[in-house]
Structure formats: C-alpha cells, structure tokens
C-alpha positions in Angstrom: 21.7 -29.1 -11.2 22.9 -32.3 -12.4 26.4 -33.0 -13.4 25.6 -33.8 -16.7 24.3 -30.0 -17.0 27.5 -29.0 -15.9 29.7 -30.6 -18.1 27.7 -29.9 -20.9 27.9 -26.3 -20.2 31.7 -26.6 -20.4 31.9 -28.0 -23.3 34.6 -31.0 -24.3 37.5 -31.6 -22.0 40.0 -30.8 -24.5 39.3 -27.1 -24.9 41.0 -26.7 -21.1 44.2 -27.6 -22.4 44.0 -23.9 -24.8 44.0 -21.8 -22.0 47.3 -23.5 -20.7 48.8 -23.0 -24.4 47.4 -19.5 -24.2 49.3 -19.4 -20.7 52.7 -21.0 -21.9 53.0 -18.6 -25.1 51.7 -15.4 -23.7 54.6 -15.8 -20.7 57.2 -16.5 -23.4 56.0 -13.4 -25.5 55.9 -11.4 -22.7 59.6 -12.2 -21.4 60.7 -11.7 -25.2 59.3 -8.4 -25.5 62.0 -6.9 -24.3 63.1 -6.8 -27.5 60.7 -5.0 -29.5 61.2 -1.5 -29.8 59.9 0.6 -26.6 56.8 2.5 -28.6 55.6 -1.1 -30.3 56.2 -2.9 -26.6 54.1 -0.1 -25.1 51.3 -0.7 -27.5 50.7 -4.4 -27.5 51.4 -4.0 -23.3 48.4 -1.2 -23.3 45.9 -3.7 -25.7 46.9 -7.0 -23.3 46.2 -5.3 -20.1 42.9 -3.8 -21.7 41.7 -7.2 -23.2 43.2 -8.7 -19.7 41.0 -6.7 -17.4 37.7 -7.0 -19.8 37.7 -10.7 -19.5 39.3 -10.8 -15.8 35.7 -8.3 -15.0 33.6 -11.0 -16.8 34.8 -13.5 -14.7 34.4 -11.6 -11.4 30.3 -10.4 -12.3 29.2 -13.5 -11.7 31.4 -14.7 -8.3 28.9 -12.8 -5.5 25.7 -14.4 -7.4 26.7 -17.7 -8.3 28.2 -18.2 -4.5 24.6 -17.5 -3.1 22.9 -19.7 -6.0 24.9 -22.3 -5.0 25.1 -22.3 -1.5 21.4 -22.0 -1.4 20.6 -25.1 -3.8 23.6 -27.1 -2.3 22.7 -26.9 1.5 18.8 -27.4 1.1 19.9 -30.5 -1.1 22.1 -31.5 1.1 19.4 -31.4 4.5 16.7 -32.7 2.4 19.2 -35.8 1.7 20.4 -35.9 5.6 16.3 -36.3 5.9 16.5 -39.2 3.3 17.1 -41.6 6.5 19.7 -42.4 9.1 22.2 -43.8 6.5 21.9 -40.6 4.7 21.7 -38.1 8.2 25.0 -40.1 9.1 26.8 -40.0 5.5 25.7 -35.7 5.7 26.9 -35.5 8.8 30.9 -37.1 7.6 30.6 -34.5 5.2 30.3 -31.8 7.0 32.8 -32.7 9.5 35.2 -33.8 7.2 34.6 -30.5 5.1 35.3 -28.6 7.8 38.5 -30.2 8.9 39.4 -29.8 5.4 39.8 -26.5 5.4 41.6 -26.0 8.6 44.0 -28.4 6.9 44.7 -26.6 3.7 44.8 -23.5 5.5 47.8 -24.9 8.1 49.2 -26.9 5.5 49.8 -24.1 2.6 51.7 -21.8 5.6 53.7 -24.6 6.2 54.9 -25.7 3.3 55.3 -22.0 2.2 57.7 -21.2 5.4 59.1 -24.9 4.2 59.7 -24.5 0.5 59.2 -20.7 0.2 59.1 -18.9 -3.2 63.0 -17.2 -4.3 62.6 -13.7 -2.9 63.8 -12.7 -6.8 61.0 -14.8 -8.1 58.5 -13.2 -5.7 59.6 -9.7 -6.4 58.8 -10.2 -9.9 55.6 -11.6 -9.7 54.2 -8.9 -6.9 55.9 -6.2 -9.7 54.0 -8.0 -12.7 50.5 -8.1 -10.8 50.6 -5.0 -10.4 49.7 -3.5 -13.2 46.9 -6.1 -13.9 45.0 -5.8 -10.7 46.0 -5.1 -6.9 42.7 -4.2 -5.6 41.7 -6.3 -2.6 38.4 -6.4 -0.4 38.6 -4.3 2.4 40.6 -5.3 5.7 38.9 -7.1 8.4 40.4 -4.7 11.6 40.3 -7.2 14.2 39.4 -11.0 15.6 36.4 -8.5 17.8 35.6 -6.6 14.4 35.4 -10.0 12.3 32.9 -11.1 14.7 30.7 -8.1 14.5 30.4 -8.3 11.2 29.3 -11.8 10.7 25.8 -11.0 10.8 25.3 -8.5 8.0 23.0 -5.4 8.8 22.5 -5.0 5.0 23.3 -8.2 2.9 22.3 -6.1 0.0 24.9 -3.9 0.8 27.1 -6.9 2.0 27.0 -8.5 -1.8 27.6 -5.2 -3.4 30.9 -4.4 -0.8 32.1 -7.6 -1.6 32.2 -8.6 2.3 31.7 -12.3 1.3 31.3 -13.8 4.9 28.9 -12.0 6.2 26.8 -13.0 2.9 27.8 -16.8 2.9 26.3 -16.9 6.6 23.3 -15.3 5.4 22.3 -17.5 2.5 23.5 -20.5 4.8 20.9 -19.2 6.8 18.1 -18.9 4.4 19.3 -22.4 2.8 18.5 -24.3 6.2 15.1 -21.8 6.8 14.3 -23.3 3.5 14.2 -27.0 5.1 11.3 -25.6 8.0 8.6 -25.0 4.8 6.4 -27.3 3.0 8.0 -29.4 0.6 6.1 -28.2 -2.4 7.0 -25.0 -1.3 10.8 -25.3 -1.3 11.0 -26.7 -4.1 9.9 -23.7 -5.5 11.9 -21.7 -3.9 15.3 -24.2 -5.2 14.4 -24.6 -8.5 14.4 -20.7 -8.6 18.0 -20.6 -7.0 18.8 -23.7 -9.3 17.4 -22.2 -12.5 19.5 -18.8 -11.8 22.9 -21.0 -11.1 22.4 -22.5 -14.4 22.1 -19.3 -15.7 24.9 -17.6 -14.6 26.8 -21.3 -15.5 26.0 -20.3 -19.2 27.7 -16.9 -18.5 30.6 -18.3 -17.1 31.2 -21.1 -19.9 30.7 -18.1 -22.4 33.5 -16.6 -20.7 36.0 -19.4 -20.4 34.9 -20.1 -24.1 37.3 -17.4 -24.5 39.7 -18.3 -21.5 42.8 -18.8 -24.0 42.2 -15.0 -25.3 42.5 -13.3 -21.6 44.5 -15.5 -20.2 46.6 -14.7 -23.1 46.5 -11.2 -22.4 47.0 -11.5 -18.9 49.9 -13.6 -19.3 51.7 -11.5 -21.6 51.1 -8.7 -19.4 52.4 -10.7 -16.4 55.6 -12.2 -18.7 56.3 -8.3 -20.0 57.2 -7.8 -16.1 58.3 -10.9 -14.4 60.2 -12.8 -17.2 61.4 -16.1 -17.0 60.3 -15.8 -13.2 56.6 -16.4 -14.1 57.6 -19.8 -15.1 59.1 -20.5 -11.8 56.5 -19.0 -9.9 53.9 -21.0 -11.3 55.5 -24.3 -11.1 56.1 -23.2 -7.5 52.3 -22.9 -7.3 51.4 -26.2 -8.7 53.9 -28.2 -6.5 52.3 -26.5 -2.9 49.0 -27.2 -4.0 49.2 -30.6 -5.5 51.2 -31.7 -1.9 48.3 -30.3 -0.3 45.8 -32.8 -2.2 48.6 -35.8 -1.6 48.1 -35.1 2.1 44.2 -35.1 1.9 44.8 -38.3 -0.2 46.7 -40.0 2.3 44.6 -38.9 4.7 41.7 -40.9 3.8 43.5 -44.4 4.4 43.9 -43.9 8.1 39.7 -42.7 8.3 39.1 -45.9 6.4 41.5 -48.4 8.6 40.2 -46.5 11.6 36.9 -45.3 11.3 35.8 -48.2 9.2 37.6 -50.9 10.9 39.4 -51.7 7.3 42.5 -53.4 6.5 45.2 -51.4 5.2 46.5 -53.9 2.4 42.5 -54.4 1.7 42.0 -50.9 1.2 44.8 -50.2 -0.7 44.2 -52.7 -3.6 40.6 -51.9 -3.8 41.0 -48.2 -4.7 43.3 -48.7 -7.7 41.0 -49.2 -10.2 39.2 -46.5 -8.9 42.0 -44.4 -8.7 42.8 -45.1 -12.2 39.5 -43.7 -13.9 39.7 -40.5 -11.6 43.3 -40.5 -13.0 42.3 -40.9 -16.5 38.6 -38.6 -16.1 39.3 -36.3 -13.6 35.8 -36.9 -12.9 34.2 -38.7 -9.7 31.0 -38.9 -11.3 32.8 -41.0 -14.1 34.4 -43.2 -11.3 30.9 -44.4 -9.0 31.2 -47.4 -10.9 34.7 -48.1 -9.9 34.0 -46.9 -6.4 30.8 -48.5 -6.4 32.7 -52.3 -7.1 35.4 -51.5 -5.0 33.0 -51.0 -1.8 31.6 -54.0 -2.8 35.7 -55.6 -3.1 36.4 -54.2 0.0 33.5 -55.5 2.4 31.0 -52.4 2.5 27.6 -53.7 2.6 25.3 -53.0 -0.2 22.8 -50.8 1.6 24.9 -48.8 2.6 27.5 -48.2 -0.5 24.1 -47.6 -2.5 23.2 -44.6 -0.6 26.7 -43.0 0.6 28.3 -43.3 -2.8 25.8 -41.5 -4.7 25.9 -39.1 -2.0 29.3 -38.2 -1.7 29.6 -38.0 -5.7 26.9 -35.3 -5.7 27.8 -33.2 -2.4 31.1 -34.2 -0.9 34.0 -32.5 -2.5 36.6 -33.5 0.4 39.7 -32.4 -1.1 37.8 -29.2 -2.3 37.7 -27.5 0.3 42.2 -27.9 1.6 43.1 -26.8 -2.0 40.5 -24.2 -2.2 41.7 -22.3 0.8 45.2 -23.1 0.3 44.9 -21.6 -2.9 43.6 -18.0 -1.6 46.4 -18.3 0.8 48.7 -19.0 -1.3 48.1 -16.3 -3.6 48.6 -14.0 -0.4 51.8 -15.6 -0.1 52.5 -14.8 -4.0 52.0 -11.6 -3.4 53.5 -11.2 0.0 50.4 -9.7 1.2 49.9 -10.6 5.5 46.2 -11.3 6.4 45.0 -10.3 9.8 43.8 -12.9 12.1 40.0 -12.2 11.2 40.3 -12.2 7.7 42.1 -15.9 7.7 39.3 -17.3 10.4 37.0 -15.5 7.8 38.4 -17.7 4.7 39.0 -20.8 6.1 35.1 -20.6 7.3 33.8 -19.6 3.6 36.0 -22.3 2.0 34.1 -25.2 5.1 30.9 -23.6 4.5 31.0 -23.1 0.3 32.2 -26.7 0.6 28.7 -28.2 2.1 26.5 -30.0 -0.6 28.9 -28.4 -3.3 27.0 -29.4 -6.1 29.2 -30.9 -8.7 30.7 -28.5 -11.4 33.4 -28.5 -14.1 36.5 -28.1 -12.9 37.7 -24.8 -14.4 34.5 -23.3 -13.0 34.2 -24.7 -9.3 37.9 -23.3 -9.5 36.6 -19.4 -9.8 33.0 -20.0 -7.9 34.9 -21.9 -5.3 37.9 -20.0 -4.9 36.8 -16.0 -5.7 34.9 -15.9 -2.5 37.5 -17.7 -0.2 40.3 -15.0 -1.6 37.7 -11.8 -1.4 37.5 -13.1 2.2 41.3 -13.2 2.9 41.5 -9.7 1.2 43.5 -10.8 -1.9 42.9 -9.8 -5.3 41.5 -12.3 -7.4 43.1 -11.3 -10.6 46.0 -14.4 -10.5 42.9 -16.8 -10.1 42.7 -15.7 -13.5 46.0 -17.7 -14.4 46.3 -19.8 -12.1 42.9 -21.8 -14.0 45.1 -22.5 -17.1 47.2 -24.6 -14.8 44.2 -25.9 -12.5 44.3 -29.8 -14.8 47.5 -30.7 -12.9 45.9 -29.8 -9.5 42.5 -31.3 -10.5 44.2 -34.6 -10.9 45.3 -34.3 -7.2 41.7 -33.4 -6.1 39.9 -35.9 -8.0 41.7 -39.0 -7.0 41.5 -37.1 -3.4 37.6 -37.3 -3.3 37.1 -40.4 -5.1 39.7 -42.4 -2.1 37.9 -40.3 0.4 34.6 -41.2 -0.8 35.1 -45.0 -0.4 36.7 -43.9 3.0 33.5 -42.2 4.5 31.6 -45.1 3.2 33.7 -47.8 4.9 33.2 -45.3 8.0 29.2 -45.1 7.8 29.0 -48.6 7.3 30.6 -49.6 10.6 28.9 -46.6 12.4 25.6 -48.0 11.0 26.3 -51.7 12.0 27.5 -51.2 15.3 23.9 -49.3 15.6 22.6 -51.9 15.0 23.9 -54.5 17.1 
C-alpha cells in the first residue's frame, strides 16, 4: 500500500480542517444550550448523541480488522526489506529499537507531565460527566501482571478479535507476519497482497466515514459541550499541549542519536535539518520531505549508499514519533477520564503501541490516528469514544509528529552510516 493510495483515499488536505470547525461550533452550541427551553434542549441532545454514536460505531467496525491488515502487510514488508542487505537488516533493526523505546517514552512521559501540569479537577469533572452519556464502555480489565501474561497467547484469536482483547491478537498476527517470511517468495506474496488488498478496503471504509467526520464530530461535540461547557475548551487545549511536548521531546531526542550514534556535529546537524524541517512544517508529510532529507544527508556528510537505502526506508516504515504520542494518547485519555489502569493493562499498551509501530505503513494522518490509537486504548481499557474528538484536533499534534520523524529519520541514517563504516574498516 503506497502512500500515494493513502492520501488519495483521504481526499485533499483541506477537508481536515471541517472536522475542527465541526468541533469548535458544536462545543459552543452545546455550552449555549442552556438556553433553549428544557423539552427543545432535550430533543436536539437525544438526535446528537444518536447521530454521535452511529458514526462513533462506524469508526470502531473497522479498528480490530484494519490492526491485523496492517500489522500483517507492515512486518512482512518490513523483514523482507531487513533481507534487502546489511544496510537495510541494520536500518530495520534502528527501527525497531527505536520504536520500542518510543513507546516506553510516551508512556513515562504522558504520566509525568500529567502529575506535572495536571488537568483543573473542575475541568476534569466535567469532561468525565460529558463522556458519559456518549460512551463509557471499556475493554475488559486485565486482573493482574500473572493474568496479563497468561493471556498473551490467545487460545481462540477468533474469539480474541471478537472480545476486543487486542494484545493477545497483535501477538498473534505478529506471529503469522514473521511465519510469512519462512515461505516461498511467490507464495507470500500472495498471501500480502491478500492482507494488502483487504487494508485498502477497509481504508475506503474509513475515508467514507471521515468524509462525514464534521457531521459526528458535530454531534458528539455538542453532546460533550451540552455537559461540560466552556470546560471542553480547556480540556482540549490541555490535551494538545501534553501531547505536542511529548513529540518536542522525541524531536529533541533525535539530535543527541545523531551527534552520538552518528558521530555528527551538533551545529552541522542543526543547520542541515531546517529545510527539512520546513516542508514537514508546511506538508505534514515525510513522504513530501525525502527530497529535503535526502539533500540534507548529503549536506551533512552521510554517504550516498547509504542515505539511498535508509531514507526511503524510514519514510515508508519508521514512524518514530508514532509510537510516544500514540501511547501517550491512550493514556492520556485515561487520565481525562480519571480512569487507573492496572499494571498489566499499561505493559499491555505500551507493547501494542511498539509492536503496531513496526513497518507502520504510511497513512493519512486522521486515519493512522484511529488504526493506530483504537487498539493501544482498547488495550489500556479506555473507551475509545474521545478518540472520536480528539481527531478534529489531531493537525496541531501532526505537525509535532511529522517534523519528529522526518529529524529522526536523518538521525538513524547518520547512525547506520557510521555503524556500516566502522564495519567496514
């Protein structure tokens, strides 16, 4: 599934800025419908929450599918490139690491900075109020570190996808992804292009849906404003400082890999990734800024060989920033709601948001937000209804992310490239 596919299914850029209108003036309607009288308030509160949950269940019909699509397509891509040779085995291999120390990161970092700058008890009371009449329904508790353990394996992942018990499925269609790299090539390709063929699929579905993203989210929000008031406002810009500091970090995180791990100079480093800083700025897109990233290696002292095969690489299966926000999302949401996950259940989502993160494939951003982020909450236990808002406010975020992975990218190349060269000496 190329990029290209993806975008096309999403249709242009400017329609994402609707839903966050639709967002904006549902809120306000909802905090001024106070004022209506109590029958007519009644009435367009039972139509919003009806519309609201219609399109909020067209969102969540395609979560457990989509996850095992893409999990499948993106990990068999992503051995069949570490096969590619030992430039490509050592760029995979950064990724994965990287990936997975991602999401331990978001998953620290969102606690912290929730205990740091927590959200006004008034303001949380509102919001837990507001949610619930649109949905409070959660997977089911995971009892114990022991029991979370135990159920890692599924017995049934038939009845694993239909209980929502998203772990236990990820591991499995890991699983089958890297069984997939033992047969014959003509073989799993086959097999892929059958996993492929249904992601794209159920991508059609989902850009159906967010066609009409500014109608639910409408609904919803009024809903959610009808309860909370003016708090809703507060709440979410509460939201989108936490998570955007979480990208910053994972930002600023990529100079030290590149000064240390690639043997770079900080002032060199610097200068090189502002032009392509700028068009992930200005595109939100890392696909849009390989040619930036590709003459900033170049700037910057990477060989050639090596920027030609780790660049194209990282744009098509290293999301690194995806993975901290993604989980610091879900936990964040837990924190909205002032929900307490056990032990198990936040080993359970930091390990779906590494693993959904390996050879992501790459993906608008409004929908990597619910295919990424929909499993990694249904393992914490949370209700994925707010995921459902918090998209109309996901292009402030996205910004965050996509300068993130593009200064990361360069960052793992500088890295290979000195790994690779001091193999060869």
């Amino acid at each position: 599934m190329t990029a290209e596919q993806a975008k096309a299914g999403s249709g242009p850029r400017l329609r994402g800025y609707w839903p966050l209108a639709a967002l904006l003036v549902g809120l306000a309607l909802g905090a001024l419908s106070g004022g209506l009288q109590p029958e007519f308030r009644a009435g367009t509160l039972s139509v919003a929450e009806f519309v609201g949950t219609l399109w909020l269940n067209a969102l969540k019909m395609t979560v457990i599918p989509l996850v095992v699509a893409l999990l499948v397509v993106g990990v068999a891509r992503g051995a069949e490139a570490a096969q590619g040779g030992r430039i490509a085995a050592r760029s995979v291999l950064w990724i994965v690491i990287i990936c997975t120390a991602s999401a331990i990161f978001g998953a620290a970092a969102i606690m912290l900075l929730a205990a740091l700058l927590p959200l006004p008890r008034a303001t949380a009371e509102s919001l837990q109020g507001a949610l619930v009449s649109v949905e409070q329904k959660a997977s089911g508790p995971l009892p114990g570190v022991a029991e979370f353990f135990k159920g890692v394996i599924p017995d049934n992942v038939v009845a694993a996808a239909s209980n929502g018990d998203v772990l236990p499925l990820v591991v499995f269609a890991l699983l089958f992804a890297l069984a997939l790299t033992r047969l014959a090539a003509e073989r799993r390709a086959t097999v892929v292009n059958l996993f492929d063929a249904i992601a794209d699929t159920l991508l059609v579905i989902i850009s159906w849906v967010l066609w009409i993203a500014p109608i639910g989210v409408f609904a919803l929000a009024y809903s959610v404003g009808a309860a909370a008031g003016g708090e809703a406002f507060a709440g979410l810009g509460h939201y989108v400082l936490l998570i955007s500091i979480v990208g910053i970090l994972l930002t600023l995180a990529a100079y030290p890999l590149a000064i240390i791990a690639g043997r770079l100079r900080p002032g060199v480093f610097a200068r090189g990734m502002i032009a392509p800083q700028a068009v992930a700025i200005s595109t939100r897109s890392s696909l849009a800024s390989l040619p930036a990233m590709l003459a900033a290696a170049r700037d910057i002292g990477i060989r050639e060989q090596v920027a030609d095969v780790t660049l194209p690489i990282s744009v098509a299966l290293f999301r690194a920033t995806g993975p901290a926000m993604n989980t610091a999302v879900a936990f964040y949401v837990a924190h909205w709601l002032g929900l307490e996950p056990s032990v198990g259940q936040m080993i359970a989502a930091t390990a779906v948001g590494a693993v959904m993160s390996y050879g992501a494939v790459s993906l608008p951003g409004e929908v990597s937000f619910i295919s990424s982020i929909a499993p990694i909450a249904m393992a914490l236990g949370v209700p994925i209804a707010p995921l459902a808002l918090l998209v109309a406010v996901e292009m402030i975020p996205d910004v965050f992310r996509t300068v993130g992975n593009v200064t990361m990218d360069v960052a793992v190349t500088a890295a290979v490239d000195r790994s690779e060269g001091a193999a060869e000496q």
